[in-house]
C-alpha positions as CSV (number, residue, x, y, z in Angstrom):
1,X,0.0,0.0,0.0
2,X,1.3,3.7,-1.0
3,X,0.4,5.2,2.3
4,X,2.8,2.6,4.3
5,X,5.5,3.8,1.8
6,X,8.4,6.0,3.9
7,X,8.9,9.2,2.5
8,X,11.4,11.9,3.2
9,X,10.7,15.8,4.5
10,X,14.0,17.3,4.1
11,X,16.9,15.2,6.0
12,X,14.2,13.1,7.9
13,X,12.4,10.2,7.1
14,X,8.5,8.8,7.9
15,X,7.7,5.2,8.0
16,X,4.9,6.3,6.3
17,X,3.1,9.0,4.6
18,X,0.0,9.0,7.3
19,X,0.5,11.7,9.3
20,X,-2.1,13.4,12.2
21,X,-2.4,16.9,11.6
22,X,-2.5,19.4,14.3
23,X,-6.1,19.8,16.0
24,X,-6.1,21.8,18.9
25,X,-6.5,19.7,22.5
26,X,-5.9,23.0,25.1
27,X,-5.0,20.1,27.6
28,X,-2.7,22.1,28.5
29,X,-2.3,24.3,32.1
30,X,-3.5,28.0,31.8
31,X,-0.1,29.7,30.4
32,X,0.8,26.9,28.3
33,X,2.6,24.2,29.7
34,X,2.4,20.5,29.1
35,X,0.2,18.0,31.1
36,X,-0.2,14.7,31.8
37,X,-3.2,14.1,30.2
38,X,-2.2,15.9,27.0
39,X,1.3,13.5,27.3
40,X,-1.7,10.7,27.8
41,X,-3.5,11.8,24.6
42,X,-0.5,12.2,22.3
43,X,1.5,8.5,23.6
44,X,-1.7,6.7,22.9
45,X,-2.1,8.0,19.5
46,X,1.8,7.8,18.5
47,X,1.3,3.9,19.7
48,X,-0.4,3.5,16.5
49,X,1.7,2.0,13.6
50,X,-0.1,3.8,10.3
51,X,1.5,7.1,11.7
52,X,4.1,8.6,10.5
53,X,4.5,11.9,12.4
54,X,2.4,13.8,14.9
55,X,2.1,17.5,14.1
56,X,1.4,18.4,17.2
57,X,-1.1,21.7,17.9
58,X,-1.0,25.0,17.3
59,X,1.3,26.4,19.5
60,X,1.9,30.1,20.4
61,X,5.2,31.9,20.1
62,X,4.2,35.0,22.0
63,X,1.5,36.2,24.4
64,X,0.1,38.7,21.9
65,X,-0.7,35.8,19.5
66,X,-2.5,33.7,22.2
67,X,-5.5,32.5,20.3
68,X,-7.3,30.6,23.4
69,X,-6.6,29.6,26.9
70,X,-4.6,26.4,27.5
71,X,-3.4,27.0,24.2
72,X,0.2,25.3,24.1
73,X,3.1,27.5,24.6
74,X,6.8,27.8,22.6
75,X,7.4,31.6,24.1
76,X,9.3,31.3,26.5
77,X,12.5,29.2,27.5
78,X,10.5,27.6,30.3
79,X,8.5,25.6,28.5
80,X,11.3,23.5,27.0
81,X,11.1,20.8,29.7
82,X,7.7,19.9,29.5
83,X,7.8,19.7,25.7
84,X,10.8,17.5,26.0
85,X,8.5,14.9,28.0
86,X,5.7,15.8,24.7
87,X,8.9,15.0,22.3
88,X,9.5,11.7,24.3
89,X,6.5,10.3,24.5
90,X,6.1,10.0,21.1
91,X,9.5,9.1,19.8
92,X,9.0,5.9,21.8
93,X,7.3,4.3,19.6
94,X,9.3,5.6,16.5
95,X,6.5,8.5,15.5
96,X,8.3,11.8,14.1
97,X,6.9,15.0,16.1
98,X,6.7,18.1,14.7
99,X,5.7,21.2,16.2
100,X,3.4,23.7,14.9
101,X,4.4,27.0,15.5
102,X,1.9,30.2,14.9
103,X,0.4,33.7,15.8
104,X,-3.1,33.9,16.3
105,X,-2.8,38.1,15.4
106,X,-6.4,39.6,14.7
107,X,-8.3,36.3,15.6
108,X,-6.2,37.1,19.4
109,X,-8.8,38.0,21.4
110,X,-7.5,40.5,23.9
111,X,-9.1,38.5,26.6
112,X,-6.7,36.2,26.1
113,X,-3.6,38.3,25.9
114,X,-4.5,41.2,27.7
115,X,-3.8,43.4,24.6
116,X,-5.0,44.9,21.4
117,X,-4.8,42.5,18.9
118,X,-2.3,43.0,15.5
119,X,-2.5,42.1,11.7
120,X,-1.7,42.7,8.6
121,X,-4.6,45.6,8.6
122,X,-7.1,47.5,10.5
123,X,-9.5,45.1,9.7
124,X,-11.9,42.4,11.6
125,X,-11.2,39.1,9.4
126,X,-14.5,38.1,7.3
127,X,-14.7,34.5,9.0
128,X,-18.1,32.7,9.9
129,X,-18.0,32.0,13.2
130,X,-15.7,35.5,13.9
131,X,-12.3,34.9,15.2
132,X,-10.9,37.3,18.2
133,X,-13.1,39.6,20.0
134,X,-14.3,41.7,16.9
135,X,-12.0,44.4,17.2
136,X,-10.2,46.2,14.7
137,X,-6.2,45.3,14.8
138,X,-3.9,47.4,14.6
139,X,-1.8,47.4,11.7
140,X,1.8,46.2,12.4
141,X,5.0,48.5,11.3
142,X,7.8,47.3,9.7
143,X,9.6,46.9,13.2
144,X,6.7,44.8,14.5
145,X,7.3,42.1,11.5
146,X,10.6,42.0,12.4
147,X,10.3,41.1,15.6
148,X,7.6,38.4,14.8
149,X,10.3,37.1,12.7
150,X,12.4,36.5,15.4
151,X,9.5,35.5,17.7
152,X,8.9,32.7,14.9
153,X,12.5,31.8,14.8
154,X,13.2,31.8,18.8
155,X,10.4,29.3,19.1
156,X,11.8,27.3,16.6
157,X,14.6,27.3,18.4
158,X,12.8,25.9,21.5
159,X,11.0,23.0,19.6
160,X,14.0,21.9,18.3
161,X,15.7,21.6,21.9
162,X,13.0,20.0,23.0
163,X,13.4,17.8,20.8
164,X,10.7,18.0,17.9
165,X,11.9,16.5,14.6
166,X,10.8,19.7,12.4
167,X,8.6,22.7,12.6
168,X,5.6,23.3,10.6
169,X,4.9,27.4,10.0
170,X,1.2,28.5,10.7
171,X,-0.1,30.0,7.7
172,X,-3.5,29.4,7.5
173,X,-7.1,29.3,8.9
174,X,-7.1,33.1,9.5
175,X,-4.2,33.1,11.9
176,X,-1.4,35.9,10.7
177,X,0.1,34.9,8.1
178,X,-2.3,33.7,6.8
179,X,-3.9,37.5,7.3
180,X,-0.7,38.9,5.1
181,X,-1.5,36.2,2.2
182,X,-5.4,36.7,1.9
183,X,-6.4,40.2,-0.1
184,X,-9.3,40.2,2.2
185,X,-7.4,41.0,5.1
186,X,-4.3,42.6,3.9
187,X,-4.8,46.1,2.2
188,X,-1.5,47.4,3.1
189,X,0.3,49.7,0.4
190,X,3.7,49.0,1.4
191,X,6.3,46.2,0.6
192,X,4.0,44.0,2.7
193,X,1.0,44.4,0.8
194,X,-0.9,44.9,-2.8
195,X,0.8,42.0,-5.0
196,X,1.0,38.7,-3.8
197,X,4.5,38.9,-4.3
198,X,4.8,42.0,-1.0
199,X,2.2,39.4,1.0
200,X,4.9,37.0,0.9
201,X,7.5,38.6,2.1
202,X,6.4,38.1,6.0
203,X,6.7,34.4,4.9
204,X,9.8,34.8,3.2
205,X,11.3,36.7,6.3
206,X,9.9,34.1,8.7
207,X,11.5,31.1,6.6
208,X,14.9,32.6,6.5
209,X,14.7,33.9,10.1
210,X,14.0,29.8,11.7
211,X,16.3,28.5,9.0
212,X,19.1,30.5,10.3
213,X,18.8,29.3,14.0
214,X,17.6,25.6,13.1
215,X,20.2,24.8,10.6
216,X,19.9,23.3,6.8
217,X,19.1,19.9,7.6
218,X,16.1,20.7,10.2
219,X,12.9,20.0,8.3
220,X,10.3,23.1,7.8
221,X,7.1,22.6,7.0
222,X,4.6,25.6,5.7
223,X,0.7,24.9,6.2
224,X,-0.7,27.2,3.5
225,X,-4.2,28.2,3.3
226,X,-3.4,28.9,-0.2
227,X,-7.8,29.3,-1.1
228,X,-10.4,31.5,0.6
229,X,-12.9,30.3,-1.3
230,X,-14.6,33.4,-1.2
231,X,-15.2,36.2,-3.4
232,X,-12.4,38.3,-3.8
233,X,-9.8,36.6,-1.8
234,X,-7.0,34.2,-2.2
235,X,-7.0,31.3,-5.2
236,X,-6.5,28.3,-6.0
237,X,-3.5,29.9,-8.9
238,X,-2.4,32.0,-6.1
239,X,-1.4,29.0,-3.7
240,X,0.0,27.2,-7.2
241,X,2.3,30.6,-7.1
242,X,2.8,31.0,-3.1
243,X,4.3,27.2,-2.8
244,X,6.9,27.9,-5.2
245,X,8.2,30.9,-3.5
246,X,7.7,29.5,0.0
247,X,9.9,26.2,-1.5
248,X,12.4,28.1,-3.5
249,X,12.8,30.2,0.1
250,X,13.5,26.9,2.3
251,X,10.4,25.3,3.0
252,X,10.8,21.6,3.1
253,X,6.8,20.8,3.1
254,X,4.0,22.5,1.7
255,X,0.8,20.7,3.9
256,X,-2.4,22.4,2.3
257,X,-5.5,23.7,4.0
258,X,-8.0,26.5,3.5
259,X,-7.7,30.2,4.2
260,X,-10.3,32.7,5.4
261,X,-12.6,29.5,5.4
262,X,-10.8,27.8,7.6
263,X,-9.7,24.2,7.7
264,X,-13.4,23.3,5.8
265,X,-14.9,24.2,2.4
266,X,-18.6,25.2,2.0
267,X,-20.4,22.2,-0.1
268,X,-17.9,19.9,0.4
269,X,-17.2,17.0,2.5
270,X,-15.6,14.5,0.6
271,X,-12.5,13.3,1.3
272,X,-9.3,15.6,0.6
273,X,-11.5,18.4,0.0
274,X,-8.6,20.9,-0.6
275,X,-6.9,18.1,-3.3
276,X,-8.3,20.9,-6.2
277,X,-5.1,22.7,-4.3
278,X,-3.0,20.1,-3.5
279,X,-2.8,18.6,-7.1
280,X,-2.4,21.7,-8.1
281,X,0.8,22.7,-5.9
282,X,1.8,19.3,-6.4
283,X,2.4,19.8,-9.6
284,X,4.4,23.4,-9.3
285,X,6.7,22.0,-6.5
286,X,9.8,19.1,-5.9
287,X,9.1,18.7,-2.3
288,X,5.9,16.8,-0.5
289,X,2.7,18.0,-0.6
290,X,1.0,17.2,2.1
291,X,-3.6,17.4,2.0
292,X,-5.7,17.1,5.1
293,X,-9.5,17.4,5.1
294,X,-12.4,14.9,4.8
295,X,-10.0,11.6,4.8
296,X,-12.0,9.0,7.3
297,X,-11.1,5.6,5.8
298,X,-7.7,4.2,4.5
299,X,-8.8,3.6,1.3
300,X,-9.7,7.1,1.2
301,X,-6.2,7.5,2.3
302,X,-5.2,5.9,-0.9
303,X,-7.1,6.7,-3.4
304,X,-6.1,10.5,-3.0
305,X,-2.2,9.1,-3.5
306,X,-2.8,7.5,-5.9
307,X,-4.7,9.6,-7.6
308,X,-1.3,11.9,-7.0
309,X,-3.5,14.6,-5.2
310,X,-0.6,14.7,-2.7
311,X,2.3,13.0,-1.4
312,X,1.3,13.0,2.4
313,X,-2.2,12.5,3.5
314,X,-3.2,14.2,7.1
315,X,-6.0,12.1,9.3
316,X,-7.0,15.0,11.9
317,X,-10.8,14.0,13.1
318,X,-10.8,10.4,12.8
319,X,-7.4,9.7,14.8
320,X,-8.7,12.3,17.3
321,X,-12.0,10.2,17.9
322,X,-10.2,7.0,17.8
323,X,-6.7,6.5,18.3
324,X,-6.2,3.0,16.9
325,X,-7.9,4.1,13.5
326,X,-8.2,2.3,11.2
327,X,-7.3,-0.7,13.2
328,X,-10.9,-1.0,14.4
């Protein structure tokens, strides 16, 4: 079977090309820190054979781009330990770990953070249910990207201590970069904004920033949310274009999921429901594509590789409801 075939992301190697995307848990303690019962949740999943990797969830890199309480935390230094034990857990049973690293900026509800939230634009993002408190953002400088940059990188720099096996860059379901890339929510008229060339360059920034404090061989992973699928934002030829830049500037994986609309697609549930994306980008790029969305069987699994809509198929719901699947 194609899924149990081992494939490569950068200098590391799956045992196969089933991987369990990252769906938040907020298991987690208040500010952040690793539990027992999230190191509970994550062992019993990695226990099963089909998976290759864990992406483990969404995890914050500062306090300003908190998205929800018990969110997990990879700001600050002390959290290293407990994400060791998260690291650990998993590698005992010869599962890669990755860790998803992102900032929430307008859909940070202030809350949360105890601030004004930030984004690409004074806007309130156009998603159904609305994300943050419904505040406008305020629009970041120059000096603000930078820094996020370095936030980006220093947590990278963390999850890689502790022991992760990669990092996979949030861009996508409305989060902030994602906010840069959409034209719905970016109407900035500096280098940061109007072609989709200037919305790029946070990302481009962000990969060169981790690669310079993870090293060349340390796999990076982008999660696009290449398609809004709504009027006037992002496209399906605009992702095509974005995961050529994002590869050509160091990404190792491109792992496909929607934009403004989040990780589901009005009028569709069938399984891989992003692949008009993935085949797409699959098509453009050299690395693996990775598609999530719909998949609850493993002949679902398959059909979509075969069917070359992606190299890397991502089980999120099923593997969260049973942690053996498909085994029973």
């Amino acid at each position: 079977m194609k899924a149990e075939e081992a494939i490569r992301i950068g200098a590391s190697e799956l045992k196969s090309r089933i991987v369990m995307p990252p769906i938040a848990t907020y298991l987690s303690t208040e500010d952040g820190k690793v539990t027992d019962e999230m190191l509970a949740y994550y062992g019993e999943r990695a226990q099963n054979s089909r998976i290759g990797m864990i992406v483990t969830e969404h995890s914050y890199i500062t306090i300003r781009g908190k998205a929800k309480a018990k969110q997990l935390s990879l700001c600050d230094d002390g959290d290293i330990d407990g994400l060791r034990r998260l690291t650990d857990v998993i590698h005992r049973y010869g599962t890669k770990v990755m860790a998803q690293l992102n900032h929430a900026g307008a859909a940070a509800p202030s809350s949360v953070t105890g601030c004004r939230a930030v984004s690409a634009s004074g806007i309130v993002l156009p998603t159904t249910p609305m994300m943050g408190d419904g505040t406008v953002p305020d629009e970041l400088t120059a000096e603000q990207i930078a820094q996020i940059a370095k936030d980006f990188a220093d947590a990278a720099a963390r999850a890689k201590e502790a022991g992760y096996d990669g990092v996979e860059i949030h861009s996508a379901h409305a989060y902030l970069l994602n906010q840069f890339y959409s034209p719905l929510s970016n109407h900035r008229s500096d280098g940061y904004g109007g072609t989709l060339d200037n919305r790029l360059r946070i990302h481009r920034e962000v990969l060169e920033a981790v690669r310079g404090v993870v090293g060349e061989d340390y796999p990076i992973s982008v999660r696009l949310g290449g398609c809004d699928y709504m009027e006037g934002g992002s496209t399906v030829e605009d992702s095509v274009y974005a995961a050529g830049v994002l590869e050509k500037a160091g990404a190792d994986m491109i792992s496909v999921s929607g934009g403004m609309c989040r990780y589901t697609r009005d009028g569709h549930t069938e399984p891989g429901y992003f692949r008009d994306m993935s085949s797409a980008i699959k098509r453009k790029v050299s690395i693996p594509v990775m598609l999530t969305g719909g998949v609850k069987t493993m002949n679902d699994a398959e059909g979509l590789l075969d069917a070359g809509a992606a190299d890397i198929i991502g089980v999120g719901r099923e593997l969260m409801k049973n942690p053996r699947w498909p085994e029973e």
